[in-house]
N, C-alpha and C positions, 0 to 999 in steps of 0.2 A: 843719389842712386836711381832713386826714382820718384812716381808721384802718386798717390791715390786720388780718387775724384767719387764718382757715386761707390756708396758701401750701405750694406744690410745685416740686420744680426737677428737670429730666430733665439733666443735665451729664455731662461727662469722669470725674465720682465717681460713686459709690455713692451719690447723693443722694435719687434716689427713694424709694427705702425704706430700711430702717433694716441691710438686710442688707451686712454690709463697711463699715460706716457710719467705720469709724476709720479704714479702711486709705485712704493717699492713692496715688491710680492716677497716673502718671509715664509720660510720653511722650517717645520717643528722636528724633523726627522734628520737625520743623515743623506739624504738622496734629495737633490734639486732640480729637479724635470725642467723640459724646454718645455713653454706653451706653445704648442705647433698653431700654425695660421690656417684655411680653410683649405690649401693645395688645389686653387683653384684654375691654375694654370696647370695642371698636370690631369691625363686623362684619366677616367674612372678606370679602365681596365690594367691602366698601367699605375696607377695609385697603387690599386688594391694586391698586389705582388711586390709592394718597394717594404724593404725592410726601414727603421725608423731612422737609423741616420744617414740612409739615402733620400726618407722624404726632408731630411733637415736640410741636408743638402741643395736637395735640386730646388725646393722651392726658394730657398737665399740665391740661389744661383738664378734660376728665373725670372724672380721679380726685377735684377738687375739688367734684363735682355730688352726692357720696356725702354729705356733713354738709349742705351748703347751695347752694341751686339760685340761681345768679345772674337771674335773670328780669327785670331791669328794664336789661341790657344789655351788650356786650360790647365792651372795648378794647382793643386790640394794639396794641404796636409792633413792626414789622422794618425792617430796611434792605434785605433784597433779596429777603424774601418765597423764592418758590420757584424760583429763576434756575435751577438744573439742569433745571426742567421746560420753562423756559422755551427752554432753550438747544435743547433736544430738538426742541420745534414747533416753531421755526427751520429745525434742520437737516433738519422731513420735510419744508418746504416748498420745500427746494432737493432734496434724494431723490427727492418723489414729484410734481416739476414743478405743485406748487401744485394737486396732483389731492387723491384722497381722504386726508384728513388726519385722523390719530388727535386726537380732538376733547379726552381724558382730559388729556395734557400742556399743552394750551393751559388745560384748567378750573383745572389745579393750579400753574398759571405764575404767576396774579397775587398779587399781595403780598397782596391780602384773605383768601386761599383760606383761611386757618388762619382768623381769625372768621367767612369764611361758614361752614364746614364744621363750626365747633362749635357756631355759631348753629343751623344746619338741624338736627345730631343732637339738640342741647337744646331744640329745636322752641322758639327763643327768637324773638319776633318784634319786641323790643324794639333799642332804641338800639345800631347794632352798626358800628363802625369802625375803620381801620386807620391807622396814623399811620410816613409810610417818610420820616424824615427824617435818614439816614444816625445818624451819633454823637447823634443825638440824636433817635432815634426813639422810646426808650422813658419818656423823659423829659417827650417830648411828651403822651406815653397820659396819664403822671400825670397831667399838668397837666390833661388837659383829663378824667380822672377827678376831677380837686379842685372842676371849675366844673360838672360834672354835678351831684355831689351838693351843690353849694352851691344851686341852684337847687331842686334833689328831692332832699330831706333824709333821706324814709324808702326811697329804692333802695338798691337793693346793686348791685355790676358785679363783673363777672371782669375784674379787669385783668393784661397780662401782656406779655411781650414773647420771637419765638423766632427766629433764624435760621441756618440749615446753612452748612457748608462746602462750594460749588459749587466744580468743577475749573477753572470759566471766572472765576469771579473771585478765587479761590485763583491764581490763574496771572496774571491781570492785577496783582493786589496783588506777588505773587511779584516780579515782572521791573519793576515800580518800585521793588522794596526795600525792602515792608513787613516782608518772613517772613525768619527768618534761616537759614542754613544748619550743618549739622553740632551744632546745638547744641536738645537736649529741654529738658524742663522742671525738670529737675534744677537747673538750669546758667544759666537763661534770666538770673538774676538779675546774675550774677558775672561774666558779659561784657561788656566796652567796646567792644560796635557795635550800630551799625541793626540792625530789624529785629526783629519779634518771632515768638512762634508761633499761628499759627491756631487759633481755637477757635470753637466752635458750641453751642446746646442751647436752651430755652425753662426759663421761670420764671412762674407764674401767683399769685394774689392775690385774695385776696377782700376787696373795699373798700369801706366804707359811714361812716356815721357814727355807729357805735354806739359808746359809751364803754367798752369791758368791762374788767375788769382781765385782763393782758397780752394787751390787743392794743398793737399796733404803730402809734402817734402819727405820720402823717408833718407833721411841723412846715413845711416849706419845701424850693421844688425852687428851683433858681435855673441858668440857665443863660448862655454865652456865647459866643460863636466871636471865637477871634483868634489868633494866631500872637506878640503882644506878650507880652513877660513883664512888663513893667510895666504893662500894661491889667489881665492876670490876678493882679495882686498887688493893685491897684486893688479890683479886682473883690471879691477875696477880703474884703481890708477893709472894705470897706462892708458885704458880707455877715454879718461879726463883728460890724459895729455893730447893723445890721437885726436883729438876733437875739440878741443881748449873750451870743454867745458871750466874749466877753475875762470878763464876770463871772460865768457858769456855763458853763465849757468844756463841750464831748463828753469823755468818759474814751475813746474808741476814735473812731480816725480810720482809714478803711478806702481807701484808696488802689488806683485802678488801673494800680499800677506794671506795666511789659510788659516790662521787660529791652532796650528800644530806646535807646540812647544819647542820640540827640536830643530824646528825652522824658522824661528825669530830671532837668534843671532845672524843669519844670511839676511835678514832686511836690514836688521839694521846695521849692518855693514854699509850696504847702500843708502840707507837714509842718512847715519853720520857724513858720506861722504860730499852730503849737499847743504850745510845745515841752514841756509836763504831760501830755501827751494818750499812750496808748499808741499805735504806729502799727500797721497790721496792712494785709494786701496779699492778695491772692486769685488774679492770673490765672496762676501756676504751676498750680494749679488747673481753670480754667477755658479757656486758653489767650484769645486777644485776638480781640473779634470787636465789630460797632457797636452791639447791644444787650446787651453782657455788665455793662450795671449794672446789669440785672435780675438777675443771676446775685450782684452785689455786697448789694445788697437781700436777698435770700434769704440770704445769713450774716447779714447785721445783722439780720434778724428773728429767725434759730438764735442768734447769742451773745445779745439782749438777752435771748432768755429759757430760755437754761440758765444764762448769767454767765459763759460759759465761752469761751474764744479758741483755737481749736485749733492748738497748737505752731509748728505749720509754716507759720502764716498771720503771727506777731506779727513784725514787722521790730523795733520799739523798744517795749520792755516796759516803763512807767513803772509798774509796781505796784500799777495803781489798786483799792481796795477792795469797788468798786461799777461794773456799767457800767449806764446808767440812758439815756443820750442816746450815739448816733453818729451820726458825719458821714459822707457816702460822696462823697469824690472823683475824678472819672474824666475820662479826658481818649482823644478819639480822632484818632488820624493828626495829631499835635498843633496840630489849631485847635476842635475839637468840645472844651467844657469842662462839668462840670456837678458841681451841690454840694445832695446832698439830706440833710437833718436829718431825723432820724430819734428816737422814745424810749419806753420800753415804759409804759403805764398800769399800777397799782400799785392 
C-alpha cells in the first residue's frame, strides 16, 4: 500500500528521545500521562495558547520537519481532538453570560486544531485532514493515506494520530466502567475485571511510496465493528486467506491487550489464530486510549528494525529467528477492531 520511513512517538515512555530509552515508566493510578518534550521548536507566544494535545501533536509532527518536509500534505486521526479546550469555551459561555469570550479555547477545541496548527507552522498549503472516528480514527488516516498516494504516487504526507486525556471524558469513560480502580500498570494484566487504564500521546509518520531498504511496508489495514466473536473470527479468517498469512505467517503479533476482562476473549481470538507467531502487547506501556494503534505501529516500526522485542512487551515468546513481517491487533471498547500488516524492506 505504502511505506513508512522517519517516525516519532511523544508517550507515557521515554520515547521521544533516546534518553531513559530502556527504563519502562509504571503508573500506580488509572491515568497514564504522555511525558511532553521541551516544545522547543514552537514559539513562546504560540506555545503558551496550544491546548495539550495540540502540543502533542505539533511537536511529533515537528521534530519530523528536520530530515524531511512533508509538503504535499497532512493526516491526522483523533477521537476527541482537544475536548479540555473545548469543555472550557463551554463553561465561559455559561460564566460570562455568552458576553465576551476567550476566543483561544474555542480555536484549540476542534478536533482539526492539531493538522491546522502544524499545517500553518509548516506553511503547508497542501491536502490537510482530520479523521475523528472514535477506535478507528487512526486507521482511517491510513487508509485514506494509502488512496492519496495511490492516486499521487510521487507525495509524501505526515501521517499520524494524537489524543490527551480530558477530565470530562476521563470521568464519563470512568463512571461506565471503562478505567479500573486501585490497580497501575504493573498489575493491569493479572486482574480478572473490567476496566482498563487511561492513556494518552501522538505518534507521527512519514509516508510515501518510495522503496528504500528499511522502510516500513504497510501491506493491509483491515477494519471492523462488531461485538460478535464469531463475525471477528470470521473476519480474522478471511484476512489469513487475503494475505496467505497461514503460508508465510507474521513472526510478531502485537496485540492491544488492556487488562479489561471483557476483552480477552477478542485477543485471543487473534492470538489462537497464529499459534508460531511470538505474541507481544504494548498498552501497560501506553495505557488505553482510541488512537493508541498509532502508538502500536511505532514499536512495530522500532522491533522490525533493531530485531529486537523489548522484554516486558513479549506475552508468548516462540523463538523466532527473524522478525521480518508483523501484524498489529487492536480492539476498542470492544466493538472497534482493526488488523494492520505490516514488514521492513531489505
Amino acid at each position: 500500500m505504502f511505506y513508512i520511513h522517519q517516525t516519532t512517538c511523544i508517550s507515557p515512555q521515554h520515547t521521544f528521545s533516546d534518553d531513559n530509552a530502556e527504563q519502562v515508566v509504571q503508573t500506580d493510578n488509572n491515568r497514564f500521562y504522555a511525558i511532553e518534550p521541551s516544545s522547543s521548536e514552537i514559539p513562546d507566544r504560540v506555545l503558551r495558547r496550544m491546548g495539550k494535545a495540540v502540543r502533542l501533536g505539533v511537536n511529533s509532527g515537528m521534530s519530523l520537519i528536520k530530515s524531511t518536509k512533508p509538503t504535499d500534505g497532512i493526516i491526522i486521526g483523533t477521537a476527541n481532538g482537544g475536548m479540555e479546550d473545548c469543555i472550557r469555551f463551554l463553561n465561559q459561555i455559561i460564566e460570562y453570560e455568552e458576553g465576551m469570550l476567550t476566543p483561544t479555547n474555542f480555536v484549540q477545541s476542534t478536533a482539526n486544531a492539531v493538522a491546522g496548527q502544524v499545517g500553518m507552522m509548516l506553511k503547508n498549503k497542501g491536502y490537510n485532514i482530520t479523521h475523528v472516528h472514535r477506535g478507528h480514527s487512526f486507521e482511517h488516516a491510513m487508509l485514506d493515506a494509502a488512496m492519496q498516494l495511490r492516486e499521487n504516487k510521487e507525495h509524501t504526507y505526515l501521517l499520524g494520530a494524537v489524543d490527551e486525556i480530558s477530565d470530562y471524558d476521563f470521568n464519563i469513560d470512568f463512571l461506565d466502567g471503562w478505567f479500573k480502580t486501585g490497580t497501575g500498570s504493573e498489575g493491569m494484566y493479572e486482574t480478572d475485571s473490567p476496566g482498563t487504564i487511561a492513556g494518552e500521546g501522538a505518534a507521527m509518520f512519514i509516508a510515501n511510496n518510495q522503496k528504500n531498504p528499511g522502510a516500513i511496508k504497510i501491506e493491509a489495514i483491515n477494519t471492523i465493528t462488531t461485538t460478535d466473536h464469531d463475525a471477528l473470527k470470521d473476519h480474522i479468517a478471511r484476512f489469513i486467506d487475503d494475505y496467505d498469512l497461514e503460508i508465510k505467517p507474521p513472526q510478531l503479533l502485537i496485540t492491544g491487550e488492556n487488562g479489561d476482562s471483557r476483552m480477552k476473549d477478542y485477543y485471543l481470538n487473534a492470538e489462537l489464530a497464529f499459534p508460531e507467531t511470538t505474541i507481544a502487547r504494548f498498552k501497560h506501556r501506553t495505557g488505553d486510549y482510541a488512537t493508541a494503534c498509532a502508538q502500536a505501529l511505532w514499536y512495530a516500526c522500532k522491533i522490525l528494525r533493531s530485531q529486537t522485542i523489548p522484554a516486558d512487551m513479549i506475552k508468548n515468546d516462540r523463538n523466532v529467528a527473524s522478525i521480518s513481517r508483523c501484524l498489529i491487533y487492536n480492539e476498542y471498547k470492544t466493538r472497534q477492531h482493526s488488523l494492520i500488516l505490516c514488514s521492513i524492506e531489505v
